[in-house]
Each structure stands twice: as structure tokens, then as C-alpha cells.
C-alpha positions as CSV (number, residue, x, y, z in Angstrom):
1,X,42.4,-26.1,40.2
2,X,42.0,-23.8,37.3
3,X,39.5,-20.9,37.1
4,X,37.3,-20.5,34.4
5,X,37.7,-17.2,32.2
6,X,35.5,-15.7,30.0
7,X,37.3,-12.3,28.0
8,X,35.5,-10.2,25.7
9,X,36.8,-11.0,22.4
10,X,35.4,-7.9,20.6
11,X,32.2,-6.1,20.1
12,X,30.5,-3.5,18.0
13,X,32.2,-0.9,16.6
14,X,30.7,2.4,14.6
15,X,32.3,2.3,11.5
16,X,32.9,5.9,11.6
17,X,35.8,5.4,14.7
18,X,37.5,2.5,12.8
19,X,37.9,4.7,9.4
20,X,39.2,7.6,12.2
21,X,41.5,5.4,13.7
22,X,42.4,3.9,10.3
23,X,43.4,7.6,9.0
24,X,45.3,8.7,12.5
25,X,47.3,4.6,11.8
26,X,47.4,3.9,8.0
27,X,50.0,1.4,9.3
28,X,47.7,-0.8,10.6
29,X,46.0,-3.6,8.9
30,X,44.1,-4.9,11.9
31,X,41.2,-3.2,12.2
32,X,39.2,-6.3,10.5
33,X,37.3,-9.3,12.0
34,X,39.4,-11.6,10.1
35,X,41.4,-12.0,12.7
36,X,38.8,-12.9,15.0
37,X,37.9,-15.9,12.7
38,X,41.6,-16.8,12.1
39,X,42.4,-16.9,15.7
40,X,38.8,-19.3,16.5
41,X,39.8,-21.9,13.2
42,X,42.9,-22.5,15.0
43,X,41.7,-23.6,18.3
44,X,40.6,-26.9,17.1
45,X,44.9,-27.6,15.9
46,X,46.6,-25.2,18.0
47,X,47.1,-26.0,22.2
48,X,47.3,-21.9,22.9
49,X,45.0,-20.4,24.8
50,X,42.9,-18.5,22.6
51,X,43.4,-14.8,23.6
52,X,47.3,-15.9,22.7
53,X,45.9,-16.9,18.9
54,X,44.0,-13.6,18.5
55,X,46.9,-11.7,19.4
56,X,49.0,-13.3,16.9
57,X,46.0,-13.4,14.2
58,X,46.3,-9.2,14.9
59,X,49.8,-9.4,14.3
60,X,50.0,-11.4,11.2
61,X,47.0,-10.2,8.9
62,X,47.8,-11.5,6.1
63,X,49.0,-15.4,7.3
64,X,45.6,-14.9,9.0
65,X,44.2,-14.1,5.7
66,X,45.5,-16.7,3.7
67,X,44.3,-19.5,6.8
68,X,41.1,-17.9,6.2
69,X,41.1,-18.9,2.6
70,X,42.6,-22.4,3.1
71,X,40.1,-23.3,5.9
72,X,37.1,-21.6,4.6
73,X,37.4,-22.3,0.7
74,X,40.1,-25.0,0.2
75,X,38.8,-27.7,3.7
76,X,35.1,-26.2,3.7
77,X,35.4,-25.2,6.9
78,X,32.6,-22.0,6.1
79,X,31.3,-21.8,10.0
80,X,34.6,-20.3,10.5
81,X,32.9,-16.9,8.2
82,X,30.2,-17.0,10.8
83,X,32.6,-15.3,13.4
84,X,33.1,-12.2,11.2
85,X,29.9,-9.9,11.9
86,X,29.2,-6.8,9.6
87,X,26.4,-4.0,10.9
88,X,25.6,-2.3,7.3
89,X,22.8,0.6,7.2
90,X,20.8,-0.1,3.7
91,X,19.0,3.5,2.4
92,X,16.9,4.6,-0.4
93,X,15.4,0.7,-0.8
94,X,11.8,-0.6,-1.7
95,X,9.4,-2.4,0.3
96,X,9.7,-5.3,-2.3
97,X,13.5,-5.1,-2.3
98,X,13.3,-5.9,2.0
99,X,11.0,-8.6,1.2
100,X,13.9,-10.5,-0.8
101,X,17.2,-9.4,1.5
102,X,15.0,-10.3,4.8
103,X,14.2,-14.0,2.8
104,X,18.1,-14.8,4.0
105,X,17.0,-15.6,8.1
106,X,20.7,-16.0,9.8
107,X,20.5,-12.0,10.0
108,X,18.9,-9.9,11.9
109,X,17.4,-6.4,10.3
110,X,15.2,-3.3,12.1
111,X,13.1,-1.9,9.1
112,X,11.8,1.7,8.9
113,X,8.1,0.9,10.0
114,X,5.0,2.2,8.8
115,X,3.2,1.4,11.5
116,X,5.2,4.8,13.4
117,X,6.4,6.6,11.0
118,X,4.3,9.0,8.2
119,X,5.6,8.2,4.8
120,X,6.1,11.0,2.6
121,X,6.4,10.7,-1.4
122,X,9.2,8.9,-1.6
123,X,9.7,5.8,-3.6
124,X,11.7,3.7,-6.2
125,X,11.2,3.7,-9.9
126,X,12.2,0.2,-10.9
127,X,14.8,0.7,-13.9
128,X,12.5,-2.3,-15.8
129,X,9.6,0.6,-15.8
130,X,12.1,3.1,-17.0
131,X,13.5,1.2,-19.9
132,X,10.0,-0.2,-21.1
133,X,9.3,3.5,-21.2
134,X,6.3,3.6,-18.0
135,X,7.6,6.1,-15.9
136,X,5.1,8.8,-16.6
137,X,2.4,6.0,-15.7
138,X,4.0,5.1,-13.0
139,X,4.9,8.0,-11.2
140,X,1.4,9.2,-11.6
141,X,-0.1,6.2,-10.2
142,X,2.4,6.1,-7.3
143,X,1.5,10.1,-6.4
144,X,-2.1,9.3,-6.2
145,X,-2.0,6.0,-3.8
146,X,0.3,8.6,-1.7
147,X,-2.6,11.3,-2.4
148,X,-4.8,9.0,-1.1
149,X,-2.7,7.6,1.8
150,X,-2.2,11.4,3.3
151,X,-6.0,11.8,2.9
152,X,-6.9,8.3,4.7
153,X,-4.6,9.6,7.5
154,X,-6.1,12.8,8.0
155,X,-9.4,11.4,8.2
156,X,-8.6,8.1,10.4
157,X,-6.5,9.9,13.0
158,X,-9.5,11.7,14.2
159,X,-11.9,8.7,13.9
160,X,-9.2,6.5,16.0
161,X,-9.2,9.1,18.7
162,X,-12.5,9.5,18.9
163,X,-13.4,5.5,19.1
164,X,-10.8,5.5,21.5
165,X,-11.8,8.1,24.1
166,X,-10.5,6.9,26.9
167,X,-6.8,6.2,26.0
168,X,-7.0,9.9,24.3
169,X,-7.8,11.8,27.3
170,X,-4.3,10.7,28.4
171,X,-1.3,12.7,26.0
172,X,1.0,9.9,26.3
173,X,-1.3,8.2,24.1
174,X,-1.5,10.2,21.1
175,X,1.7,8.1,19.1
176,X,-0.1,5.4,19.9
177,X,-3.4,6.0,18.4
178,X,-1.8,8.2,15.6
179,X,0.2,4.6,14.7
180,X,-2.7,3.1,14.7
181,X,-3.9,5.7,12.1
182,X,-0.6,5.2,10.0
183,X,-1.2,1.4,10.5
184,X,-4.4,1.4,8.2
185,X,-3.5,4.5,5.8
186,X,-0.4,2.2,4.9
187,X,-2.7,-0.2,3.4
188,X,-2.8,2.3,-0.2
189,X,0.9,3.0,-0.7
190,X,3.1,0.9,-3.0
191,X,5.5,-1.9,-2.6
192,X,7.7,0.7,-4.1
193,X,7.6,3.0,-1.3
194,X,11.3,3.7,0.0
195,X,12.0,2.7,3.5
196,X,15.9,2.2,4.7
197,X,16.8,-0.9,7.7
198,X,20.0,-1.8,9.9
199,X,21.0,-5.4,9.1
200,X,23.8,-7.5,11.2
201,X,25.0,-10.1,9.2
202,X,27.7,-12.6,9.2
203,X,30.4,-12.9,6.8
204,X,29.1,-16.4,5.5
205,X,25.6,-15.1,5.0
206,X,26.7,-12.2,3.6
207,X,28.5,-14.3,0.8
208,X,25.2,-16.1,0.5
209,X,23.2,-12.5,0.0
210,X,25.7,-11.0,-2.5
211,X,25.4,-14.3,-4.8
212,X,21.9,-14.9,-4.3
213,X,20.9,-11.6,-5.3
214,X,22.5,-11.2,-8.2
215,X,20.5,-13.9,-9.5
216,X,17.7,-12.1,-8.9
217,X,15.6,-10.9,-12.1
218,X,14.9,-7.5,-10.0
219,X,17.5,-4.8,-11.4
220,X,17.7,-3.5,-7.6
221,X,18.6,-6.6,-6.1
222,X,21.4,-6.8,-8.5
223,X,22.6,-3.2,-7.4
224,X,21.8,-4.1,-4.1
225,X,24.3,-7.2,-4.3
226,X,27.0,-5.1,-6.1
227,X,27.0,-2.6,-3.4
228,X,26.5,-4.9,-0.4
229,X,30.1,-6.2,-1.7
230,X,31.6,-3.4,-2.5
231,X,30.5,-2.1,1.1
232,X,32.1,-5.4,2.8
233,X,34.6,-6.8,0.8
234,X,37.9,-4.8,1.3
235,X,37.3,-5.3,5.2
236,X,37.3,-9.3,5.0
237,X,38.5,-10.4,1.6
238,X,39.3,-13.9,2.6
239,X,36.1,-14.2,3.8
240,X,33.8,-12.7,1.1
241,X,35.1,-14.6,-1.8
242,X,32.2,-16.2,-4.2
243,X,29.6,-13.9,-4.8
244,X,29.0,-14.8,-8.5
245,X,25.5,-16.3,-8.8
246,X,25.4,-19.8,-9.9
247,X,23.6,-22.1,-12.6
248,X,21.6,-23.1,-9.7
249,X,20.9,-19.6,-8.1
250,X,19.8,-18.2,-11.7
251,X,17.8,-21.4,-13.5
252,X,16.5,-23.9,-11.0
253,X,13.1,-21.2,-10.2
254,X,12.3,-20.7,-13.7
255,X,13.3,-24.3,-14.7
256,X,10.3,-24.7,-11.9
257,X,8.0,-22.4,-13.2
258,X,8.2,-23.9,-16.8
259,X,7.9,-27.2,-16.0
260,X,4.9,-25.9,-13.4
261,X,3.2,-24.7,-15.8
262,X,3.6,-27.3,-18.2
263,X,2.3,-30.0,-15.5
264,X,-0.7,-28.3,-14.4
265,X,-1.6,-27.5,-18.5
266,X,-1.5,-31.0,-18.9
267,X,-3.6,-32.1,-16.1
268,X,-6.5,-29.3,-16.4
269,X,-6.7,-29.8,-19.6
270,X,-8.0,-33.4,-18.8
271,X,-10.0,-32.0,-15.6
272,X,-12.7,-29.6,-15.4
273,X,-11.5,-26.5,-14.2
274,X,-14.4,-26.3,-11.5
275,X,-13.6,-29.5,-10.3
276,X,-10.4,-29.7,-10.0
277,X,-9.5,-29.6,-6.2
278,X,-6.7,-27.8,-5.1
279,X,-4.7,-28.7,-1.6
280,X,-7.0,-27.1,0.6
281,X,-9.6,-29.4,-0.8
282,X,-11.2,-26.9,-2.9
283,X,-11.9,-26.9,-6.2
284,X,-10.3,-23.6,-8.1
285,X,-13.2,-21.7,-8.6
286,X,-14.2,-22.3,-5.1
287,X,-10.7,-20.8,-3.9
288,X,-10.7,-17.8,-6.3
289,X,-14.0,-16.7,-4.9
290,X,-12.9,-16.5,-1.4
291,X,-9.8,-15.3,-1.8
292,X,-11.3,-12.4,-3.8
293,X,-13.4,-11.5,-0.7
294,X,-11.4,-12.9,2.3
295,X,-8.0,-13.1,3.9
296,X,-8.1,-17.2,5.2
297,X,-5.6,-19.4,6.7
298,X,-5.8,-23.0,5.6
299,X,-3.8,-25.9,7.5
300,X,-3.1,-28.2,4.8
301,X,-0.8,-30.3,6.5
302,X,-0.3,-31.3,10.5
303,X,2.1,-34.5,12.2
304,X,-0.4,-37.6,12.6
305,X,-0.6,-38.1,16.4
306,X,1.0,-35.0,17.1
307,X,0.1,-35.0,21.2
308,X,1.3,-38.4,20.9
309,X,4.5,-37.6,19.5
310,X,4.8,-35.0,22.3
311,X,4.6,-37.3,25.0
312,X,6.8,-39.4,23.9
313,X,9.0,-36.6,23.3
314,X,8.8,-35.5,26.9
315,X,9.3,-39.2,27.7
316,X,12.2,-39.2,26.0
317,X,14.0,-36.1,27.3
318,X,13.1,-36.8,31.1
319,X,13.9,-40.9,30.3
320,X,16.9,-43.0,29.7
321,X,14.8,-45.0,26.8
322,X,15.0,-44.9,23.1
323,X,12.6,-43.0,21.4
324,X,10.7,-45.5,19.6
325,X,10.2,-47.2,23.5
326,X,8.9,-43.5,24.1
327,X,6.8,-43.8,21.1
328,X,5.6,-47.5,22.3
329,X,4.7,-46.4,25.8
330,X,2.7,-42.7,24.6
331,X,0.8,-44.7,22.2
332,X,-0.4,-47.0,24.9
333,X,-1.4,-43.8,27.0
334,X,-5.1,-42.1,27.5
335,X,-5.5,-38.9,26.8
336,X,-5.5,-37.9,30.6
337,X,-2.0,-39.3,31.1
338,X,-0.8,-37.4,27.9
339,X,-2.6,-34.4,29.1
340,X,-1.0,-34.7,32.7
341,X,2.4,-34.8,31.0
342,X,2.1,-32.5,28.7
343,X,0.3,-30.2,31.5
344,X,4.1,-31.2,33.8
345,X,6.1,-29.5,30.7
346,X,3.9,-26.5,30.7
347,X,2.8,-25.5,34.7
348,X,5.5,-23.2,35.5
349,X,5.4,-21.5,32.3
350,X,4.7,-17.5,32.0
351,X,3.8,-15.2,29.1
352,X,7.1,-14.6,28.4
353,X,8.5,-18.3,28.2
354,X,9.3,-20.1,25.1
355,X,7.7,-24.0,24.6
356,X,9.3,-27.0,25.7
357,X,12.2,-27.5,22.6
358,X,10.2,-31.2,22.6
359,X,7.4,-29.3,20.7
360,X,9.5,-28.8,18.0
361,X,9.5,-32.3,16.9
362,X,6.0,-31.8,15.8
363,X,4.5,-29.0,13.0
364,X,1.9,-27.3,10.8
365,X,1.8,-26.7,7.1
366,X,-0.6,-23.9,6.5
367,X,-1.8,-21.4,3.8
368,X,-2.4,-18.1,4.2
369,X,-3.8,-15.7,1.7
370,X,-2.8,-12.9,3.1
371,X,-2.3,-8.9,2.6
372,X,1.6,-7.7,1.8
373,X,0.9,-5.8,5.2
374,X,0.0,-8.6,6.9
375,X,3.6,-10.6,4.9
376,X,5.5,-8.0,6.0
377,X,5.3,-9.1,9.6
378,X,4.9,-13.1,9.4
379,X,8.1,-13.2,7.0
380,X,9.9,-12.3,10.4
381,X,9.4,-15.5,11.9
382,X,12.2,-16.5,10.9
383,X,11.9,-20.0,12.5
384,X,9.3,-20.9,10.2
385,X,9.7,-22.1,6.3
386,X,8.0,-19.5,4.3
387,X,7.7,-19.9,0.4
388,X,5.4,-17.8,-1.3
389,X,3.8,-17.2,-4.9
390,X,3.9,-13.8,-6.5
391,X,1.4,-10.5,-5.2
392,X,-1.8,-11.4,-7.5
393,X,-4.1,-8.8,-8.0
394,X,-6.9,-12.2,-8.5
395,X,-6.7,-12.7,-4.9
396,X,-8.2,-8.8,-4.2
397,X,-6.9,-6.8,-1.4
398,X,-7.4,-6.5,2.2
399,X,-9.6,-3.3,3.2
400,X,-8.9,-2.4,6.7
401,X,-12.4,-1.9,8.5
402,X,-11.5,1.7,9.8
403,X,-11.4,2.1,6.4
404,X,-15.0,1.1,5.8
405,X,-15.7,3.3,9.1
406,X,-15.0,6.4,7.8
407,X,-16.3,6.0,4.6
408,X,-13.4,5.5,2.4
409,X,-14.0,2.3,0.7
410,X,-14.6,3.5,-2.6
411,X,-11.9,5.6,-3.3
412,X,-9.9,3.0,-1.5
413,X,-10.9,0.6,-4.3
414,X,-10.5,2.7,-7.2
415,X,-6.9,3.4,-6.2
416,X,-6.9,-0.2,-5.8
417,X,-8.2,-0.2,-9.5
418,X,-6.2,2.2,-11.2
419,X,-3.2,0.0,-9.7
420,X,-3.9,-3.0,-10.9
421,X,-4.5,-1.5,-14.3
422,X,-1.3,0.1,-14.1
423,X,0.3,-3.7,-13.2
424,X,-1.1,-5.0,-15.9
425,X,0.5,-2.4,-18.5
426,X,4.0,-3.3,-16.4
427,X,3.3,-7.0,-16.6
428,X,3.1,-7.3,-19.8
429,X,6.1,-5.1,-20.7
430,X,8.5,-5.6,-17.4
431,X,7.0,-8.7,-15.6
432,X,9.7,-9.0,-13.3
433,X,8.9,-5.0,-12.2
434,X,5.2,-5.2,-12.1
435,X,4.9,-5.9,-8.1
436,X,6.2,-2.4,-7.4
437,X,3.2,-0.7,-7.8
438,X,1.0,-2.8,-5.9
439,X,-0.5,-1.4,-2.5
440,X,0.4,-3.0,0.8
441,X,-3.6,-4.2,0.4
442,X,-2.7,-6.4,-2.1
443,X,-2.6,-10.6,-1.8
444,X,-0.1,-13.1,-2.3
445,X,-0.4,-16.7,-1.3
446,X,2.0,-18.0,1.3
447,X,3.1,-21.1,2.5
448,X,4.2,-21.5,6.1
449,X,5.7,-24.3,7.7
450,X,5.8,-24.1,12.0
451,X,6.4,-26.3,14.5
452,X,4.1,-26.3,17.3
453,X,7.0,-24.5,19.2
454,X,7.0,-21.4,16.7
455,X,3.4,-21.6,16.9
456,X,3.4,-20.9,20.3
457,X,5.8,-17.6,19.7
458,X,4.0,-16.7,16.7
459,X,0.6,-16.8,18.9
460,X,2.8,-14.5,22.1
461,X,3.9,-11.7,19.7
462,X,1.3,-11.5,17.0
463,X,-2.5,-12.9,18.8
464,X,-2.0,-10.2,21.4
465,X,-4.0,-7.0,21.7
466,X,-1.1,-5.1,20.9
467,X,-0.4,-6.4,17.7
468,X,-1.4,-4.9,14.3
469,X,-5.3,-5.8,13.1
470,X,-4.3,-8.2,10.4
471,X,-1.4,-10.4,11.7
472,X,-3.6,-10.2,14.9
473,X,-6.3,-12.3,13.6
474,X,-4.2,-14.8,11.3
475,X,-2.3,-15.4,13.7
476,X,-5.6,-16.2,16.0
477,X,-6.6,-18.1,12.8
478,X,-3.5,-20.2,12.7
479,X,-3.8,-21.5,16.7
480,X,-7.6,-22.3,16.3
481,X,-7.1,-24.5,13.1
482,X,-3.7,-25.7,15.2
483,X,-5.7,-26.4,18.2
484,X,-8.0,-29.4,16.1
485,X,-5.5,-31.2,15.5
486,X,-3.1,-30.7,18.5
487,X,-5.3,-29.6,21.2
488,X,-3.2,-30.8,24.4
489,X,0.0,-29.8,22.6
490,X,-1.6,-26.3,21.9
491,X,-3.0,-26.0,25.4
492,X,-1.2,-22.4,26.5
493,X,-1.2,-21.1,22.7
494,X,-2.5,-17.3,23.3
495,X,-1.1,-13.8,23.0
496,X,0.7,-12.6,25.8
497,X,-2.8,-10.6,26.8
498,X,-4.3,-13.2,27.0
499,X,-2.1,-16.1,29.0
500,X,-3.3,-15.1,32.2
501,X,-6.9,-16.2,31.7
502,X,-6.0,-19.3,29.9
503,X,-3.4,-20.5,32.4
504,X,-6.6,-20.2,35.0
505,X,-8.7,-22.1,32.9
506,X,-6.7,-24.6,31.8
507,X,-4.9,-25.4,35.6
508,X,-8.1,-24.2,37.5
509,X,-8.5,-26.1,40.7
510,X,-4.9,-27.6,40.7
511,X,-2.7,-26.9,43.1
């Protein structure tokens, strides 16, 4: 009988010892993960044991190479890429420029926060604002939402402290409640603010960043994408091999936009403006008016029969029936039996336990109108389909209530002001630049796709006491308008804080 082996194939390595051990070797040429992804595409042809394919892969880089090429580019074989891993340390980027490299979700990145850490004065001067000749104006509107940002620091840290007396009287607090300082004074800085992130990345994805984001009408996502290759693509050549952007990476969003634009034209100009209803069943006035005053989350979308679906889902897993019989049975069940099933999948769950994968097969289309704070953190769910418009200064900005508290507001708002005014200037002479000056309180419309499984996540990590303000109570926003429409399927939605209480509620006198 044989016995099962599991050998570490490879691991993490700091750059900094392979370049050492490169310089102490020149001779060798197999300190690359190429080999790794040579060695895995032959296990599917070749009866070796594995371990005996990576040696030989080590041994012969360049046939290694060259099967890389063939299976990858010439057979289409790309998952193969996906065994080459890269850790790359990205410095001196904007906030706007993270929001387009963390769009590409088969990575994983740790970004700078300001939530812990004081920002100084640092930040990016788009080369668009350069050329069209708005530094000056730029700069100087940059250095006074950073004014203002030091200024709402100084003045929140106190009033968090003192409306917080309890947790103060203990040092080991005082990060915390100076975070939560830094949380709301972050609100006033620019999308240009520099932060830096780690980002692991495989070497198909990678291929996929460097193309995409070179066909993107931000100057620094070009750079970004020039460097990000020349970073990578002398360790894996054979695997980083099309990075030009396409027809299809550089026309198909503003062949969209056109023909948007042209299509809604058309159709207001036959429809009165203030009755025209938009997909949250409001008309556009209606929606302009509360997104000028509110951030609101809007589900615009849900699966019909959703607990239905569920059951039969759970029918179908712990069954040896089609689905459609699952679907036949569920729909002939009362809502106690689909609440007794439904309450089987989720008795023994805890806090810390994912939903049954069966909720999956069931989602949630909503709206959120929502602060580029508040983005920052929902664009991480990475399980979700996010699409989003551009930051428009129309929808207003999120003011957080400390804010208010401390009597802030106003200058708050004229920074606010002053900002838009100097977007406007940068619109009209750098469109594709003009997002860099707008303050993390600013609004962009998102749409977000979940399943009721990613809802349940989202609801853990972001509905829980110790979860920043805003994302706090969207997310909190998101389960209520979830639970109308799904209410046994939604049954143990809370943040972690809160599980407890709800588990008792919702199983009380059950053994």
C-alpha cells in the first residue's frame, strides 16, 4: 500500500536573498518560478512523480522555458501562469491609482491605511495637471485639504477621547481612539494622497494588470504597467509575454460611453427630465436630491423566490435528485418546512463560519451612493461584481458626524468647495486627471452584485462594532434591504458583535 506524500514545493522568498544568491552563483539560471510551472504542465503527459519533473524543470531552464511558451501561448493552457507567484512592494502611488490595480481580484494587496497611520503632505501630481499647466492650483488646493486634515485631527483626537472615557482610562487604548480620530480627519485629503501596498500576484494576472493598465487613460497607470513589467519580466519571461493593451482593452469603455450618452440624449429628450425614472424607481431629480444629502443603498435587483431556491438547493446537495425535482418539491413546501431546512444548514454555525456554499446560488444587485472612504473598503470584497461610475462632485460628500461634533462643518465644506472648483478647472482641461483632487468625502455611484453568501461575509467583517462608521452602516443597510426579500435565507446575517444575540433569538427554545 502506498503512503501518501505531501513535499513542500517552494515558498516565499525575499527578493533581496535570491539577488544575494544570484551574485555569489551567476551560474545559475534557476532561481525563477518557471520551473515550478514547467514541472506542474507536465504532470497531466508525463508518468514521473512530480518532485522528479521539478528537479529536471531546475536543471533545464530554458527547455522549461520554451514548454512554458508552447503550453501557455501556443495550446492556451494559461492556468499553468497561475503557479508562478510574484510578491512586488508598489511605493509613491495615489489613492486613485490603488482603486484601478485593486479592480484585478485574483490578487491579494495590504494597502498603507488611513485609518492607523497620520498622513503627512505627500501626494501625486498627475502629469495631465502638469502639462495643462495646473500645478500651482493644484498643489495649493492639495496643501490646504492637508491643512485642514492636520487641523480636524488635532481637534477630533481630543473629542474621541473624551466621548470615549472609559476605553481612555486604559493606555492600551489610545491607537485605538487616535485611529478613530485619523478615521474621520481622512475624510478631507485627496484621492491623490500617496500611500504604497504589498501585492501577491500570479504570473497570469500579472499579464492581465500590465495590459490592462496600459489602456488606461491615467498617465500613472501607464507607468505603473511599464514598471510592473519591467519589475517581473526578466524573472519569468515565458510567462509574462502579452502585455500590449488591446483594441478591446483601449475602445470598448469609451465606445460605451459614446453610445451611452447618445441613447440616454435620445430618450430624455422625448421624456421629461423630472419624470423620467431611473432604476431605483426614482425619477432623476428625485435621485439627485438625495444623493446630494445622503449616502443610500438601493437593492435594485434580488433572485425571485430566493428562500425557495435555497431549499431546493440544500435539497439538492443532501439528495440524490435533480435539481429541478429539488426545485419541484421546495416550491411545494410552507414556509416552516423551508425555515426548518434552512435553520438545519445554519444551527451549528458560529461568528466566524462562512454560509452554506448553497447560498451562493442566490444574489443581490444593489446601489450604493457611497463616499470614496466608504469605496475604499467595499471594493475589497472581492467576491462581489463591483462596476462603478466616475467620483461626481453632484452627488455631495459624506461629512462624518464627529465632524459636525466638534464644530468643523463649515470649513469642512469650504475645502469641500474650493475642491470641486479646482475639479472643475481640471475637468475641463485634463478630464481623465480631474478625480485626483477630490477628498475621500466625495461620491461615486456603485454597483454591487452579492450573493447571499458574500452578504453574509460582508455583514461579519463590515456590520460589526469594530468596523469603520461608514462601511458599518451600508453594510447594515445592505442586510436590512436583503432581509425583505430573503428573510429565512438572511436569518444569521449580523456582524460578528452581534451573532451571539441573534443566534438566541432566532433558535430560542430549541434544543
Amino acid at each position: 500500500m502506498q503512503t501518501m506524500e505531501v513535499l513542500l514545493a517552494g515558498h516565499n522568498v525575499d527578493y533581496d536573498i535570491i539577488r544575494e544568491i544570484a551574485a555569489e552563483h551567476p551560474e545559475r539560471q534557476d532561481l525563477t518560478p518557471e520551473t515550478v510551472a514547467a514541472a506542474y504542465a507536465r504532470i497531466s503527459r508525463n508518468p514521473r512523480p512530480v518532485n522528479e519533473l521539478r528537479t529536471l524543470a531546475r536543471g533545464e531552464v530554458e527547455k522549461a522555458r520554451a514548454s512554458n511558451r508552447n503550453i501557455v501561448f501556443e495550446m492556451g493552457h494559461s492556468s499553468i501562469a497561475e503557479h508562478a507567484v510574484f510578491n512586488l512592494d508598489i511605493l509613491k502611488v495615489s489613492r486613485l491609482l490603488v482603486e484601478e490595480i485593486e479592480k484585478f481580484r485574483l490578487a491579494s494587496y495590504t494597502e498603507k491605511s488611513q485609518r492607523y497611520v497620520l498622513f503627512k503632505d505627500d501626494f501625486v501630481i498627475p502629469a495631465e495637471v502638469r502639462k495643462a499647466g495646473l500645478e500651482e492650483t493644484f498643489t495649493a488646493t492639495v496643501r490646504a485639504q492637508n491643512r485642514c486634515y492636520h487641523e480636524l485631527y488635532e481637534r477630533l483626537r481630543p473629542y474621541v477621547f473624551a466621548q470615549n472615557p472609559e476605553l481612555a482610562a486604559d493606555p492600551a487604548n489610545t491607537l485605538l481612539l487616535e485611529g478613530w480620530a485619523k478615521e474621520d480627519a481622512r475624510y478631507i485629503i485627496p484621492l491623490a494622497t500617496e500611500t504604497q501596498l504589498g501585492m501577491t500576484v500570479n504570473a497570469r494576472n500579472l499579464e492581465l494588470m500590465i495590459r490592462r493598465l496600459a489602456a488606461c487613460p491615467m498617465s500613472e497607470a501607464q507607468e505603473y504597467s511599464r514598471r510592473l513589467y519591467d519589475a517581473t519580466q526578466r524573472v519569468a519571461p515565458s510567462l509574462v509575454r502579452y502585455t500590449e493593451p488591446t483594441a478591446y482593452d483601449l475602445e470598448t469603455k469609451k465606445g460605451l460611453r459614446a453610445q451611452a450618452a447618445r441613447i440616454i440624449a435620445k430618450i430624455q429628450a422625448n421624456s421629461p427630465r423630472d419624470t423620467l425614472k431611473t432604476d431605483t424607481g426614482m425619477t432623476d431629480g428625485e435621485a439627485a436630491g438625495q444623493g446630494k444629502t445622503d449616502r443610500f443603498v438601493r437593492l435594485i435587483d434580488a433572485t425571485q423566490d430566493a428562500d425557495e431556491k435555497v431549499a431546493a438547493a440544500l435539497l439538492h446537495s443532501g439528495s440524490h435528485l435533480p435539481l429541478a425535482h429539488c426545485r419541484e418539491i421546495a416550491a411545494r413546501m410552507d414556509r416552516a418546512g423551508k425555515e426548518a431546512l434552512i435553520k438545519t444548514a445554519l444551527r451549528r454555525m458560529k461568528a466566524y463560519d462562512a454560509a452554506p456554499r448553497e447560498f451562493e446560488q442566490v444574489g443581490l444587485l444593489f446601489e450604493l451612493t457611497i463616499s470614496a472612504t466608504c469605496f475604499a473598503q467595499a471594493k475589497r470584497h472581492r467576491m462581489a461584481s463591483i462596476t462603478v461610475q466616475d467620483y461626481d462632485p453632484a452627488l455631495g460628500v459624506t461629512i462624518p458626524p464627529a465632524v459636525v461634533a466638534i464644530g468643523m462643518e463649515k470649513p469642512f465644506q469650504e475645502i469641500c468647495t474650493r475642491t470641486e472648483e479646482t475639479w472643475d478647472q481640471i475637468r475641463r482641461a485634463a478630464p481623465e486627471a480631474a478625480a485626483y483632487i477630490l477628498t475621500n468625502a466625495h461620491r461615486r455611484r456603485v454597483a454591487m452584485r452579492v450573493s447571499a453568501r458574500e452578504l453574509y461575509h460582508l455583514a461579519r467583517v463590515r456590520a460589526d462594532r469594530h468596523a469603520q462608521w461608514d462601511i458599518r452602516e451600508t453594510a447594515a443597510e445592505m442586510v436590512a434591504e436583503g432581509r425583505k426579500v430573503m428573510p429565512l435565507t438572511l436569518l444569521l446575517a449580523a456582524g460578528k458583535d452581534g451573532f451571539d444575540d441573534l443566534y438566541a433569538r432566532i433558535f430560542a427554545g430549541e434544543g
